[in-house]
C-alpha positions as CSV (number, residue, x, y, z in Angstrom):
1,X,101.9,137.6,67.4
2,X,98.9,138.5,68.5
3,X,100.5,140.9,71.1
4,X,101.6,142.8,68.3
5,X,98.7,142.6,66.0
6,X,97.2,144.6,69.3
7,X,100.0,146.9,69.6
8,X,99.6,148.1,66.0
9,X,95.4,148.8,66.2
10,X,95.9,150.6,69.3
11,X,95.9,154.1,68.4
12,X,97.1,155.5,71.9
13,X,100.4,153.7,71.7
14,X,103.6,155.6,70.9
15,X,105.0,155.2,67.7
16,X,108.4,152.9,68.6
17,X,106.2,150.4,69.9
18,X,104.1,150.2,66.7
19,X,107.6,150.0,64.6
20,X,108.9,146.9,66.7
21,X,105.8,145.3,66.8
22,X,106.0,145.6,62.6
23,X,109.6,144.6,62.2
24,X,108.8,141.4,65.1
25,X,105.7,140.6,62.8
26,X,107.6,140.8,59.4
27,X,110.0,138.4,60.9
28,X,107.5,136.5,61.8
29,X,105.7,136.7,58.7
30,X,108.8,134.5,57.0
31,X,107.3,131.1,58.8
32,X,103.4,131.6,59.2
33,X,102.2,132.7,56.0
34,X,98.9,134.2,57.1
35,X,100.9,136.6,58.8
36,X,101.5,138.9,56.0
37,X,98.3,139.9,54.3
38,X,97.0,140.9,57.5
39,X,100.1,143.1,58.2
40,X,99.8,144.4,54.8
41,X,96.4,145.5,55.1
42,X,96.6,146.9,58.4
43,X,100.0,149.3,57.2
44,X,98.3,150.2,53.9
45,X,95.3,151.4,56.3
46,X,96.5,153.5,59.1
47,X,99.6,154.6,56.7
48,X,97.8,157.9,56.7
49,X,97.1,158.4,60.0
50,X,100.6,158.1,61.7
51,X,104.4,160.1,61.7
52,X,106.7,160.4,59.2
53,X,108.9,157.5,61.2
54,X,106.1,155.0,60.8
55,X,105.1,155.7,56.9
56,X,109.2,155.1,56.6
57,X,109.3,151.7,58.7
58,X,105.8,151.0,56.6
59,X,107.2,151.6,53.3
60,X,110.3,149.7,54.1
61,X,108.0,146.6,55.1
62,X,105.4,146.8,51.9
63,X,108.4,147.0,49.9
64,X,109.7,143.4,51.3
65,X,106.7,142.2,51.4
């Protein structure tokens, strides 16, 4: 988890990595429940400041959320 949590901050990481590490989190999410407001705040955050593949995979995971 906190691999990921990494993974998503760093802004010189590619975008596929940053996708995984959300879909690994939201799976995660389902059994620790601290997980998801901390994933939700960090995808409403850098929504802006990433490619049209991860506002997709971001809107996809705010929705389930």
């Amino acid at each position: 988890m906190e691999s990921c949590f990494e993974w998503l901050i760093d802004e010189v990481l590619k975008v596929a990595t940053k996708v995984y590490a959300v879909r690994t989190l939201f799976e995660l999410g389902k059994k620790n429940n601290w997980i998801y407001p901390e994933l939700k705040r960090i995808l409403s955050d850098d929504y802006y400041k990433h490619s049209a593949a991860y506002k997709a995979v971001a809107r996809e995971i705010l929705k389930k959320i």
